[in-house]
SEVEXSE-641741 format. One line per 2 residues: number of its first residue (from 1); their letters; for each residue x, y, z of N, C-alpha, C, O. Coordinates in steps of 0.05 Angstrom, whole numbers, padded with zeros to 5 digits. Example, Ala and Ser with C-alpha at 12.3 -4.5 7.8 and 13.67 -1.06 7.14 Angstrom:
BEGIN
1 = AS = 00264 -00114 00156 00246 -00090 00156 00264 -00066 00156 00285 -00066 00169 ~ 00257 -00045 00142 00273 -00021 00143 00258 00001 00157 00268 00023 00161
END
This chain:
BEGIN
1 = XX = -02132 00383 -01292 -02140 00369 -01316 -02116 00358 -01331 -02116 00336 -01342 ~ -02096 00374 -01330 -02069 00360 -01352 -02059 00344 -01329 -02041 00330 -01339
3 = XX = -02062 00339 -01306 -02038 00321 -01283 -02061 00300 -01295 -02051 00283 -01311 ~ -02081 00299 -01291 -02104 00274 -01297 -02101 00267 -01322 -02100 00243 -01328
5 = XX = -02100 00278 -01334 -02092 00269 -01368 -02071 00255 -01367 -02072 00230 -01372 ~ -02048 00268 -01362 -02019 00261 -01362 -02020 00227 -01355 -02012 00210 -01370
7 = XX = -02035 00223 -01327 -02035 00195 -01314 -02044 00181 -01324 -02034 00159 -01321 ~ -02071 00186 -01346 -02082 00167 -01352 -02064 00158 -01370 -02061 00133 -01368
9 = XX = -02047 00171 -01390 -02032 00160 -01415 -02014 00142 -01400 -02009 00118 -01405 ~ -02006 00154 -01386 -01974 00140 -01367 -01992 00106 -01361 -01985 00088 -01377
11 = XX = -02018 00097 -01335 -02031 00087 -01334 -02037 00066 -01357 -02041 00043 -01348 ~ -02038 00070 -01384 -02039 00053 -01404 -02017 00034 -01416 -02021 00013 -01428
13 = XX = -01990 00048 -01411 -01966 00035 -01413 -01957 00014 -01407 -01963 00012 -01383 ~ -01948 -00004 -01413 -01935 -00031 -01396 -01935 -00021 -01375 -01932 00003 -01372
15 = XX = -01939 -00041 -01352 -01932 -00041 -01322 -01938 -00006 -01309 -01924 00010 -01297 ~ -01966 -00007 -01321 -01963 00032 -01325 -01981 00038 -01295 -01987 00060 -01285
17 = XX = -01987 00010 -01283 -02008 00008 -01258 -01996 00022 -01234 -02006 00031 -01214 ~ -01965 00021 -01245 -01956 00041 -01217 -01958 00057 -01211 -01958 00059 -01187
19 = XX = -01963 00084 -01231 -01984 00099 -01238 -02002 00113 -01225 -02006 00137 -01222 ~ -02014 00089 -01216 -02043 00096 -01215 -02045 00107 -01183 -02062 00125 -01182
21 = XX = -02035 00102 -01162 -02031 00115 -01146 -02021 00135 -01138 -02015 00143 -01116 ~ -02019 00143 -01157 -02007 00175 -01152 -02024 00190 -01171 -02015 00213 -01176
23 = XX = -02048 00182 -01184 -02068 00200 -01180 -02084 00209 -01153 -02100 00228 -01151 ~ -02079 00196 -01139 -02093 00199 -01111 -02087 00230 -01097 -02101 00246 -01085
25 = XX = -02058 00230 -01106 -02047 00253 -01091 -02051 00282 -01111 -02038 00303 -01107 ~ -02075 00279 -01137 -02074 00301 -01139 -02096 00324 -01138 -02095 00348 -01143
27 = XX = -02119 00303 -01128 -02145 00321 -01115 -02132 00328 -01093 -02120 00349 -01097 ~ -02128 00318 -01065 -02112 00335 -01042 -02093 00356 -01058 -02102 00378 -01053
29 = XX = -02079 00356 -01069 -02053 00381 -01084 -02082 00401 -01091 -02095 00411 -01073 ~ -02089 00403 -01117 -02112 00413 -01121 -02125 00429 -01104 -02128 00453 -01107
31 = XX = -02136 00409 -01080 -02143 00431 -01062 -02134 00445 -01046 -02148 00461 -01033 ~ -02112 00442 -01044 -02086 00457 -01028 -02082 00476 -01031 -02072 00493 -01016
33 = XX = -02092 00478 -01062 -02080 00504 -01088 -02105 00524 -01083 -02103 00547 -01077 ~ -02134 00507 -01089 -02148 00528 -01086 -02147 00546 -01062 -02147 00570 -01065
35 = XX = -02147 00532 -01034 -02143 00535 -01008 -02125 00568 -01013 -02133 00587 -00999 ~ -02102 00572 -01032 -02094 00597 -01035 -02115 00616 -01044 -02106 00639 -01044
37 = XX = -02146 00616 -01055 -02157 00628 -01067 -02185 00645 -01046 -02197 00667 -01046 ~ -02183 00615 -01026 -02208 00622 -01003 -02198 00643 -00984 -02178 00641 -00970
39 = XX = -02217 00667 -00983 -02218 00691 -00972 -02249 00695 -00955 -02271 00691 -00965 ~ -02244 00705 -00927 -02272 00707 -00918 -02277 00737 -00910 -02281 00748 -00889
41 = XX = -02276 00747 -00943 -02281 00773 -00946 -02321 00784 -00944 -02335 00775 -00962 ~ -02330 00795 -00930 -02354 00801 -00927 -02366 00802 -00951 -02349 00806 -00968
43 = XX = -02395 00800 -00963 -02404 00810 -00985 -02395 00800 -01012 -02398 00811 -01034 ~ -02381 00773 -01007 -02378 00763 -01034 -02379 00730 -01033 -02363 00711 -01033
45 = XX = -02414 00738 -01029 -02423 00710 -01028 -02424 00690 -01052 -02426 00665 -01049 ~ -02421 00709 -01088 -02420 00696 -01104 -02388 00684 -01109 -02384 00661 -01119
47 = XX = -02372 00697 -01102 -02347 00680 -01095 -02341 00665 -01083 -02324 00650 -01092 ~ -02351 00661 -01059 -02353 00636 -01042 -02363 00613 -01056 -02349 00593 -01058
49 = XX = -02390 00614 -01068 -02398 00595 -01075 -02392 00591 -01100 -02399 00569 -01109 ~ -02378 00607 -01117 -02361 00595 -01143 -02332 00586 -01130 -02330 00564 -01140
51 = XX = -02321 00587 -01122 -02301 00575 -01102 -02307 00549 -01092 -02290 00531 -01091 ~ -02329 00547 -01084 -02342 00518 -01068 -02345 00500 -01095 -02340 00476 -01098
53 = XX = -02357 00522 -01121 -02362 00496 -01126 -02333 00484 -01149 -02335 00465 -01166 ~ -02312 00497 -01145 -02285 00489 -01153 -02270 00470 -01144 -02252 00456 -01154
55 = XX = -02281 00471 -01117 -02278 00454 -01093 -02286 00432 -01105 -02270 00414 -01111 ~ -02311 00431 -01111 -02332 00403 -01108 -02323 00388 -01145 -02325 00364 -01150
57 = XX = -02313 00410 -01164 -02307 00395 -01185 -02273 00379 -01185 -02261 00364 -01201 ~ -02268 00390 -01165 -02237 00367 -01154 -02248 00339 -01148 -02242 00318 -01158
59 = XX = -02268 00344 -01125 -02268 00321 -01110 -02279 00302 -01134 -02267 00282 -01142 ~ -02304 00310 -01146 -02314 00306 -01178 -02296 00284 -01193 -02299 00260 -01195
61 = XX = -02282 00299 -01201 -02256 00300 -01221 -02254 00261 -01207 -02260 00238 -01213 ~ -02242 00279 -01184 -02226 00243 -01169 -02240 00230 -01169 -02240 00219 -01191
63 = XX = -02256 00221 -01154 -02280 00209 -01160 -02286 00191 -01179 -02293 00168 -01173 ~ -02282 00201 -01210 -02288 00194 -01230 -02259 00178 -01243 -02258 00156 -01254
65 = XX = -02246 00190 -01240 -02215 00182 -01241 -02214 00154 -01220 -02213 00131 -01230 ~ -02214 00158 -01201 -02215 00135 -01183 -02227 00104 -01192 -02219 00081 -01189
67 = XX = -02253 00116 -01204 -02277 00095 -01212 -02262 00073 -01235 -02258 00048 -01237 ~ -02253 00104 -01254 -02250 00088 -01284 -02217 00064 -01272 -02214 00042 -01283
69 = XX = -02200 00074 -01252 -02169 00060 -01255 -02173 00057 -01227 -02161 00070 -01210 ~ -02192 00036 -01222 -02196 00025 -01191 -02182 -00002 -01202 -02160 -00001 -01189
71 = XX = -02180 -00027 -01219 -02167 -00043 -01209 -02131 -00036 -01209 -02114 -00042 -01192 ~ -02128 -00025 -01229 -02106 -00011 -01223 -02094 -00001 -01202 -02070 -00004 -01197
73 = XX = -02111 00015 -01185 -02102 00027 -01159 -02103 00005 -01141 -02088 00004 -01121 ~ -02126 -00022 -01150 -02122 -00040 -01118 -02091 -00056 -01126 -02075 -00063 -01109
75 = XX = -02088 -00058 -01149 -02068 -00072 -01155 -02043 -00064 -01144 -02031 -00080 -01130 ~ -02031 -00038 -01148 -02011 -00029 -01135 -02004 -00022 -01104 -01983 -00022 -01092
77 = XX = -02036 -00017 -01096 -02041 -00025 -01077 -02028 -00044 -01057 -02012 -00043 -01039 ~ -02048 -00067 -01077 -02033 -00105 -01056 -02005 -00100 -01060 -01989 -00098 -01041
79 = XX = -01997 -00096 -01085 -01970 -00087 -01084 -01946 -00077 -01068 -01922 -00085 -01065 ~ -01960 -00056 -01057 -01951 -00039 -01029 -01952 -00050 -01007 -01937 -00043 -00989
81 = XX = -01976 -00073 -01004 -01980 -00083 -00983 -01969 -00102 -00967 -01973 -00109 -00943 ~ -01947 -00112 -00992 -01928 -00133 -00983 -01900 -00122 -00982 -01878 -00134 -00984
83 = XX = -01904 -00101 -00979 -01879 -00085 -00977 -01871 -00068 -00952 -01892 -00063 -00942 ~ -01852 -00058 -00939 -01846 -00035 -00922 -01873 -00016 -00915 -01882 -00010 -00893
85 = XX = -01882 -00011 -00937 -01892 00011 -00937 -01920 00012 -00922 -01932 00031 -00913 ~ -01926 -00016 -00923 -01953 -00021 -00905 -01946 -00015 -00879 -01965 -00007 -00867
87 = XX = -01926 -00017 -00865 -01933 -00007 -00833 -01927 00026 -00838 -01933 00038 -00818 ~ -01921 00035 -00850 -01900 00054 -00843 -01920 00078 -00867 -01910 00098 -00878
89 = XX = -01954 00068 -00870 -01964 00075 -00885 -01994 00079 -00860 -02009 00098 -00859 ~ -01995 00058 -00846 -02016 00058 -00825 -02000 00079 -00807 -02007 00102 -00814
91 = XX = -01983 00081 -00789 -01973 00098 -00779 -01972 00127 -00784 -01970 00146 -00768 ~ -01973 00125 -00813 -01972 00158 -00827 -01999 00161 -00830 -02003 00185 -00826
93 = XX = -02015 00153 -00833 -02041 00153 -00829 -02051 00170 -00798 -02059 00192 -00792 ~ -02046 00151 -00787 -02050 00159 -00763 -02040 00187 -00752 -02054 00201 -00736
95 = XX = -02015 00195 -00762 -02000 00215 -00757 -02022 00233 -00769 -02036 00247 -00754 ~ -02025 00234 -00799 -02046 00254 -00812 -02068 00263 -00794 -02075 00284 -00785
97 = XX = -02077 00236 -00791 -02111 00244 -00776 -02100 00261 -00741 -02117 00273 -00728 ~ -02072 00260 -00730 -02067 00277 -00706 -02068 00301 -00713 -02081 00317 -00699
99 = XX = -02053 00311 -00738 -02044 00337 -00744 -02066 00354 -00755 -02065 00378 -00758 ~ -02088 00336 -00762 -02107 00348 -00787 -02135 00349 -00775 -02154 00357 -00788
101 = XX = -02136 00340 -00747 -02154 00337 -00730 -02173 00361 -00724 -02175 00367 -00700 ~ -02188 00377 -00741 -02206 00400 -00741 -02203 00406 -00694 -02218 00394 -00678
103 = XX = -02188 00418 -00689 -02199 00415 -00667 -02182 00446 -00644 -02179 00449 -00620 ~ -02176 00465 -00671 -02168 00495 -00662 -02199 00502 -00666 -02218 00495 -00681
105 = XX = -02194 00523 -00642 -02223 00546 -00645 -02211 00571 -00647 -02224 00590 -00636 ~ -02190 00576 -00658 -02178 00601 -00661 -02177 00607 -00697 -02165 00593 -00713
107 = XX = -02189 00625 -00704 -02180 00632 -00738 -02197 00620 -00745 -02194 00608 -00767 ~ -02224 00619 -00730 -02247 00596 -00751 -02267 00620 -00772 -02279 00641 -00768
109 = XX = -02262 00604 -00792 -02282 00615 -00817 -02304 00614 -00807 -02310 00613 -00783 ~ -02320 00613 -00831 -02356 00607 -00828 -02357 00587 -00824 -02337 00572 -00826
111 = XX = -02385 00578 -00816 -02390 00549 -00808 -02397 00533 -00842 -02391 00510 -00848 ~ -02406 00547 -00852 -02408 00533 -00874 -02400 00538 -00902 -02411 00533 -00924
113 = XX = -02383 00549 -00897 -02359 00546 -00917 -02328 00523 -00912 -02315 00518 -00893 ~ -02328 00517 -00938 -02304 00501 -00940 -02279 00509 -00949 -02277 00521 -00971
115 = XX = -02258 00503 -00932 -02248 00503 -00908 -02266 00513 -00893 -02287 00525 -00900 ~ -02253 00505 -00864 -02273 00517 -00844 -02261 00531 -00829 -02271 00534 -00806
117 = XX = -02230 00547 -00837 -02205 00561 -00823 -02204 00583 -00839 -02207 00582 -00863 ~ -02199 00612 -00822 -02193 00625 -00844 -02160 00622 -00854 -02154 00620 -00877
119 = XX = -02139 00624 -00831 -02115 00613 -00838 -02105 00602 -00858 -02117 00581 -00864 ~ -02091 00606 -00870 -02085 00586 -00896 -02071 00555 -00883 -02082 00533 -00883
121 = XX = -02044 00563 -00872 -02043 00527 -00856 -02066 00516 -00849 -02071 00495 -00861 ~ -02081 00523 -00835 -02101 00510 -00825 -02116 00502 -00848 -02121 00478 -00850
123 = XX = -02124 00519 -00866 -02147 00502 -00887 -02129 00484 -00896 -02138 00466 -00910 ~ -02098 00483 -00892 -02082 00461 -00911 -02084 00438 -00892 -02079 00415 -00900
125 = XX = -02090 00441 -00868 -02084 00410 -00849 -02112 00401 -00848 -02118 00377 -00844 ~ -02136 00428 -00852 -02161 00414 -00856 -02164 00400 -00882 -02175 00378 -00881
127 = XX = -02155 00410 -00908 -02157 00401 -00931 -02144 00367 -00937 -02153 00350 -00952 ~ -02124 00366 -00923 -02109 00340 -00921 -02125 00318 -00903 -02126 00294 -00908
129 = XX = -02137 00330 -00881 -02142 00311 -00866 -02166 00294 -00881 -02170 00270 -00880 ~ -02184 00316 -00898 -02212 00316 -00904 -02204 00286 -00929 -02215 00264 -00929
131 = XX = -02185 00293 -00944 -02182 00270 -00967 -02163 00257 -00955 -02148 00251 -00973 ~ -02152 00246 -00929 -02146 00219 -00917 -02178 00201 -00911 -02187 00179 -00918
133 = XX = -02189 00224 -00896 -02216 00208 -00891 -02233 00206 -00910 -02252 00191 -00904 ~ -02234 00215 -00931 -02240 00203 -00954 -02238 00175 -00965 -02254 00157 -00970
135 = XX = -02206 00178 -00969 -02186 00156 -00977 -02193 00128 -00962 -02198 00107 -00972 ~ -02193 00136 -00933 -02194 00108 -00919 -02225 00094 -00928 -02229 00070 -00934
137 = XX = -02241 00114 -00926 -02268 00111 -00926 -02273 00089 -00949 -02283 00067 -00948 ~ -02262 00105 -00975 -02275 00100 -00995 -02263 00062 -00994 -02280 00044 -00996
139 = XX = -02230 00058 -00991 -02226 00039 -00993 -02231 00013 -00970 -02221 -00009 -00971 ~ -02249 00024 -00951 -02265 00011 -00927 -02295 00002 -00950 -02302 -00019 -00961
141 = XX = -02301 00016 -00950 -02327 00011 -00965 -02326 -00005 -00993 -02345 -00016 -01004 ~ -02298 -00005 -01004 -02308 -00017 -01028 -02301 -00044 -01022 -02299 -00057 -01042
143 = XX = -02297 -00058 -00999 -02289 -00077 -00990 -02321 -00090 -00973 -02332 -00112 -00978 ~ -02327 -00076 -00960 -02358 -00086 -00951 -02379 -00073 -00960 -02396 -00074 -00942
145 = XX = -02388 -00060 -00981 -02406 -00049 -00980 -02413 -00044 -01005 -02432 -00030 -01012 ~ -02390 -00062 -01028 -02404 -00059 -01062 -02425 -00090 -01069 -02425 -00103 -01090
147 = XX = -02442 -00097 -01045 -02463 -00119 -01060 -02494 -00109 -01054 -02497 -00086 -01045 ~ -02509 -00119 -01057 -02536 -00107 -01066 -02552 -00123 -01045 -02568 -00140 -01051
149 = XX = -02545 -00116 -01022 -02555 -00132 -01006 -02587 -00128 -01002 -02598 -00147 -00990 ~ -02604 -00109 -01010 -02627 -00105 -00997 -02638 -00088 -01023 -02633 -00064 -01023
151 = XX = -02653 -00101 -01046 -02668 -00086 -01065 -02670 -00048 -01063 -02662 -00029 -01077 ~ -02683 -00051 -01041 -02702 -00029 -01038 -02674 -00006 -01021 -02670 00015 -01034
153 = XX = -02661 -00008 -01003 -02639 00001 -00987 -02632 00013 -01020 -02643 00033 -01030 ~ -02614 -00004 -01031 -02603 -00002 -01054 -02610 00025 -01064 -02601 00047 -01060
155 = XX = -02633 00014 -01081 -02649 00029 -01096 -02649 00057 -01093 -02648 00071 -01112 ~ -02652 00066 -01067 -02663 00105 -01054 -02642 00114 -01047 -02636 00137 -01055
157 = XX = -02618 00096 -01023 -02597 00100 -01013 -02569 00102 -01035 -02554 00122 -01034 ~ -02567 00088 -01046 -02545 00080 -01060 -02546 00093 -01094 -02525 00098 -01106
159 = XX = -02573 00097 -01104 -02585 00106 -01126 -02580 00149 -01124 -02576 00166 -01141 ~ -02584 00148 -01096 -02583 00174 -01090 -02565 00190 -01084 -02568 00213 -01077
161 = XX = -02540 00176 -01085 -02515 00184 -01078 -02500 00205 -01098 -02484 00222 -01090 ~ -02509 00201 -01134 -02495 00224 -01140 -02525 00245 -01137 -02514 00267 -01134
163 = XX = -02548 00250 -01135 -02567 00277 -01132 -02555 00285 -01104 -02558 00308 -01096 ~ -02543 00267 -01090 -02538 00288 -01057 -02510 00290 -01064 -02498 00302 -01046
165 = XX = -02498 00284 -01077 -02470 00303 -01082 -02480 00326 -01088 -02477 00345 -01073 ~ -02499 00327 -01123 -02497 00355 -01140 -02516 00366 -01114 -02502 00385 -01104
167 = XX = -02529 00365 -01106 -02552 00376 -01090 -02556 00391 -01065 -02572 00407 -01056 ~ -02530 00378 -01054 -02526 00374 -01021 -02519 00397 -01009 -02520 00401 -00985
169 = XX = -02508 00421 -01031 -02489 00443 -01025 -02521 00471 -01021 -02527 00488 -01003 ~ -02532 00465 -01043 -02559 00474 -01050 -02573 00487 -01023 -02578 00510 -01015
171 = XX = -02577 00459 -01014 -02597 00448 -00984 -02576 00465 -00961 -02587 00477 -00943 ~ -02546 00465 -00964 -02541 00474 -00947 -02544 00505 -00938 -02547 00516 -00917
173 = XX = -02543 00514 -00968 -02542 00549 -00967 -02575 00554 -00957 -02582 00573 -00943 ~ -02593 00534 -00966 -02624 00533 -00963 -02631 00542 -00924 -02645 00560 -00913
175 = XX = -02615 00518 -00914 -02617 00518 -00884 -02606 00542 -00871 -02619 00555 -00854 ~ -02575 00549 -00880 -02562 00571 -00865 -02582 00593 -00872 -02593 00601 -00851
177 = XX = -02592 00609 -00901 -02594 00630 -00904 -02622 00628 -00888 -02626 00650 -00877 ~ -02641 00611 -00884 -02672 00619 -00885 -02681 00607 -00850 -02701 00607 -00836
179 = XX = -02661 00601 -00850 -02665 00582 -00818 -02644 00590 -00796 -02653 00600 -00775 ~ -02612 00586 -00798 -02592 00585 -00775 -02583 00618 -00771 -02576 00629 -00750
181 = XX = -02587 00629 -00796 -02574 00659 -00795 -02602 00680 -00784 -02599 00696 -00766 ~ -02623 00677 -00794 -02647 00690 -00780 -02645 00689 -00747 -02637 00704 -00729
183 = XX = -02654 00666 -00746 -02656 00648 -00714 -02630 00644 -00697 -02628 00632 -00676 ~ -02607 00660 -00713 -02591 00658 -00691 -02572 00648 -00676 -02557 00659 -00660
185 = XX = -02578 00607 -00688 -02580 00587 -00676 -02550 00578 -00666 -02530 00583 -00679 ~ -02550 00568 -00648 -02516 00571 -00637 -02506 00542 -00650 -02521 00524 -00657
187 = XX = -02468 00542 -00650 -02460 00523 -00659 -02466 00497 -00656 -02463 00480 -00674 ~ -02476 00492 -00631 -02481 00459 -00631 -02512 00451 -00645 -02514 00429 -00657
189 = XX = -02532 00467 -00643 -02559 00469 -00652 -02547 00467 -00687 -02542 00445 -00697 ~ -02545 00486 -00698 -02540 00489 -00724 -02521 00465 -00738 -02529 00452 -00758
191 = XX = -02496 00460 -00725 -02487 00435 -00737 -02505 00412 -00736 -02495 00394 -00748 ~ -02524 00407 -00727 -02545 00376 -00723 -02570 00387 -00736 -02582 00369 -00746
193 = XX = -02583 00410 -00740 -02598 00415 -00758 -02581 00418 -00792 -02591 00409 -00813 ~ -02561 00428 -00791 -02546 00428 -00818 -02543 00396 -00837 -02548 00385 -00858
195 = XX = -02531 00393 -00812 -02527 00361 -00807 -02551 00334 -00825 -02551 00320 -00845 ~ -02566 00340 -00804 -02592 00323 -00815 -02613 00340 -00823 -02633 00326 -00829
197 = XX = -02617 00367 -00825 -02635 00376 -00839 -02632 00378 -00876 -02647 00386 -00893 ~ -02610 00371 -00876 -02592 00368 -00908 -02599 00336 -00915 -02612 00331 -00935
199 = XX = -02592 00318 -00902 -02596 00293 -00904 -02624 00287 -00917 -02627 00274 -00938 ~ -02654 00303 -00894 -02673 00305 -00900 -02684 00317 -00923 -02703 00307 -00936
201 = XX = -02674 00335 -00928 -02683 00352 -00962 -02676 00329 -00978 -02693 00316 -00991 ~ -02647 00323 -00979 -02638 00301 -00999 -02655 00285 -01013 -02661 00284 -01037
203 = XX = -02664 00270 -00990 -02695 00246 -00997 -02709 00256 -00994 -02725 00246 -01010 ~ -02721 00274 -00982 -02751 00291 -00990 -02756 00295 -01017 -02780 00295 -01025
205 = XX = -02733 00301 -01036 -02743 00312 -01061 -02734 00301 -01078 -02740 00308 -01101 ~ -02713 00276 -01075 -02702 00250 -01074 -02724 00227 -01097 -02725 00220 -01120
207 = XX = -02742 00218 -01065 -02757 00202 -01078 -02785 00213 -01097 -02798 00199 -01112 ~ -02788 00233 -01093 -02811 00237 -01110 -02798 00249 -01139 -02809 00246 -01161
209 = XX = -02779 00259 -01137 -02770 00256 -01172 -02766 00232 -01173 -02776 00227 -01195 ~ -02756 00204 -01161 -02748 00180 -01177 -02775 00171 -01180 -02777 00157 -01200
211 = XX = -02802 00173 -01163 -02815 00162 -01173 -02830 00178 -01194 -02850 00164 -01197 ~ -02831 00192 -01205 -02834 00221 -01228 -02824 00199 -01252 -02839 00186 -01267
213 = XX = -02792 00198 -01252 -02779 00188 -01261 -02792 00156 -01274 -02795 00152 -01298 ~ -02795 00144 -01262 -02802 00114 -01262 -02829 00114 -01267 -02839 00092 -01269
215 = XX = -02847 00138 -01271 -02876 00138 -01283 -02866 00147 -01319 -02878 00143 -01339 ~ -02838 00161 -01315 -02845 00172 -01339 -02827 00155 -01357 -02833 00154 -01380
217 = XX = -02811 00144 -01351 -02794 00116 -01364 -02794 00092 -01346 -02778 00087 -01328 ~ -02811 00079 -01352 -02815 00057 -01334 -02800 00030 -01339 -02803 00020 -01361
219 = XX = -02784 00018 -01321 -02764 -00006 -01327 -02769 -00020 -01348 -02793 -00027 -01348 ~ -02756 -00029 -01368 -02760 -00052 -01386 -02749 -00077 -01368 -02729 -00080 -01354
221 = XX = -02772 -00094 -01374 -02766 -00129 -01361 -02735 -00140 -01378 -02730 -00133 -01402 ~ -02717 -00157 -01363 -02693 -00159 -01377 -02694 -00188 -01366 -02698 -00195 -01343
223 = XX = -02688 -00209 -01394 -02684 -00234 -01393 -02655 -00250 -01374 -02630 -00251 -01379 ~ -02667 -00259 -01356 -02634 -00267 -01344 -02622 -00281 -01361 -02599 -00289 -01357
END
């Protein structure tokens, strides 16, 4: 909270846009930090999930940070982009996603806890890799994917995106505790029911609150 503070003041300053990219680097730090806190000690399931959700008020945090000092960030951005730093920024990229590549089966945590290592390096190369692919994602998408192409898509898909953030963690403890841990269910089964059986709750309970919603405040007509 004070590194985010700190930036935003800095961020307001003359020429303060330079700034703004190096808030990026402090949800990854953040979770680096908590990553010292995650233990996969038996029987302390309420710590896990107060832990998770410390986790989830980082990513939160950024998120929101990101939103408010997005032209700022593309700005310094293009900035970067005519500079050195663009090859030598794809490259490091690339390097990240080798090193950070989820793909030891030795020292593995729970399946559905985050990190997914018990190791501490390891949750640090998982934690890094997780907010590159973030990173790329987010700035892939805000390039094709901020117009309104399809009313209705819009509307359930795009409308529903913060209830399956707050929600999504919910559905997951829902599936493991009452479904994958009874039954047994082996790693590849359980990751594709976790998978899309989470997806499924999402909009299952999704659309009938919005339409709940939309009976109980119904749109006002707006003059173009």
């Amino acid at each position: 909270m004070f590194c985010f503070y700190t930036f935003q003041l800095l961020i307001n300053r003359p020429n303060g846009h330079g700034y703004a990219m190096g808030m990026k680097f402090i949800g990854p730090i953040g979770s680096i930090l908590l990553c010292m806190f995650k233990v996969q000690t038996k029987n302390q399931n309420l710590y896990h999930i107060f832990l998770m959700v410390n986790f989830d008020a980082v990513f939160f945090s950024q998120g929101v940070v990101d939103m408010c000092y997005w032209k700022s960030m593309v700005k310094k951005r293009s900035e970067l982009g005519e500079t050195l730093m663009a090859p030598f920024a794809i490259v490091g990229f690339l390097f990240i996603y080798a090193v950070t590549c989820p793909t030891n089966y030795s020292d593995m945590g729970h399946l559905f806890f985050y990190p997914l290592y018990t190791d501490y390096t390891l949750q640090v190369f998982y934690v890094i890799g997780t907010w590159a692919w973030l990173t790329i994602i987010i700035w892939t998408m805000a390039h094709i994917s901020n117009e309104k192409f399809n009313p209705t898509f819009y509307k359930y898909y795009t409308g529903s995106a913060l209830y399956a953030y707050v929600s999504h963690y919910f559905f997951i403890l829902v599936i493991g505790v009452f479904i994958v841990r009874p039954y047994k269910i082996s790693f590849i089964g359980a990751f594709f029911l976790m998978f899309f059986g989470t997806f499924l709750c999402i909009y299952a309970t999704y659309i009938p609150l919005n339409m709940l919603y939309e009976l109980c405040f119904p749109e006002k007509e707006t003059k173009a």
